[in-house]
N, C-alpha and C positions, 0 to 999 in steps of 0.2 A: 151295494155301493161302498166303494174304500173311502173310509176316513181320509182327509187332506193332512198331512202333519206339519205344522206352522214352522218357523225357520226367524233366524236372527242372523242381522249384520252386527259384525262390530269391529274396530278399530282399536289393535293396541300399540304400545309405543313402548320407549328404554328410559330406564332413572334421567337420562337426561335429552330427552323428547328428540333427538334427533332423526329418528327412523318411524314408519308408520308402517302398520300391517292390518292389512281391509279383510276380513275373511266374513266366513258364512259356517253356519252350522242349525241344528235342529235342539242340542243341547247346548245351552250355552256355558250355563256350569261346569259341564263335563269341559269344555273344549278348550274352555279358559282356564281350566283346572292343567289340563295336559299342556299348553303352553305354560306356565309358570313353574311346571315340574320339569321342562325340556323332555317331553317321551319320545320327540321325533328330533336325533342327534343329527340328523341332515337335513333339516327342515329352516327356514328363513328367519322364521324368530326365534329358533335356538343360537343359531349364527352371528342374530344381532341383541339378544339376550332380550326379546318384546313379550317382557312377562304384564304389563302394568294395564287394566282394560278401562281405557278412559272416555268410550262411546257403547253404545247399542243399541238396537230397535228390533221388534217385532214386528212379525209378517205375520198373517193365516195363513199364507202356504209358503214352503221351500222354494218354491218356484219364483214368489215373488221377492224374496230376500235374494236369492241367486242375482236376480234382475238386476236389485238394486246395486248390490253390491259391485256389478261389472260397471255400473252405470260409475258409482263413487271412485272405482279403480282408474279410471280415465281420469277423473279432476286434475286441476295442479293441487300442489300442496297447500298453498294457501285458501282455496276453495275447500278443502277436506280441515284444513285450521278451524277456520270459520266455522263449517259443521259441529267441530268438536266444542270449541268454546260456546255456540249458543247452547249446547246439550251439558256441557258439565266446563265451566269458565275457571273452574280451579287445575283443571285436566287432574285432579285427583283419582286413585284407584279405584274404580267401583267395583270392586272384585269380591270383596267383605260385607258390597251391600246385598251381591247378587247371594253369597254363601246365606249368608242371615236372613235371606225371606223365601230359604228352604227348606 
């Protein structure tokens, strides 16, 4: 029987929060690392510079991050606001916290 391999949403934004980007991945380090380095020069958050990662969650499987993450990509923006302030109310980087407890 295969191993499930877990998945995370997360939500990043621009120095000056105006744009939001909902994705999904299995690495989350890795992925947040490649947005903030711009490795995909044709990609949405290269375009809108959404280096800064100021949500996240864990899933047990990809499959349920994937879910969620469609579900969050629907919201308005003030519903996805919301989310982010109850989870981090400074929308500060948490990009240094995820590097530091690796």
């Amino acid at each position: 029987m295969m191993k499930q391999k877990g998945g995370y949403v997360y939500i990043l934004t621009n120095k000056n929060q105006t744009t939001l980007y909902v994705g999904v991945t299995s690495d989350l380090l890795k992925r947040t690392f490649q947005h903030r380095e711009h490795f995909f020069k044709q990609s949405f958050s290269h375009r809108y510079n959404l280096e800064k990662l100021i949500y996240w969650e864990s899933f047990g499987s990809i499959e349920d991050a994937i879910a969620y993450e469609k579900k969050i990509k629907k919201w308005s923006r003030g519903k996805k606001n919301d989310l982010i302030n109850d989870f981090n109310p400074e929308w500060k980087d948490l990009f240094e916290e995820i590097w530091n407890s690796c």
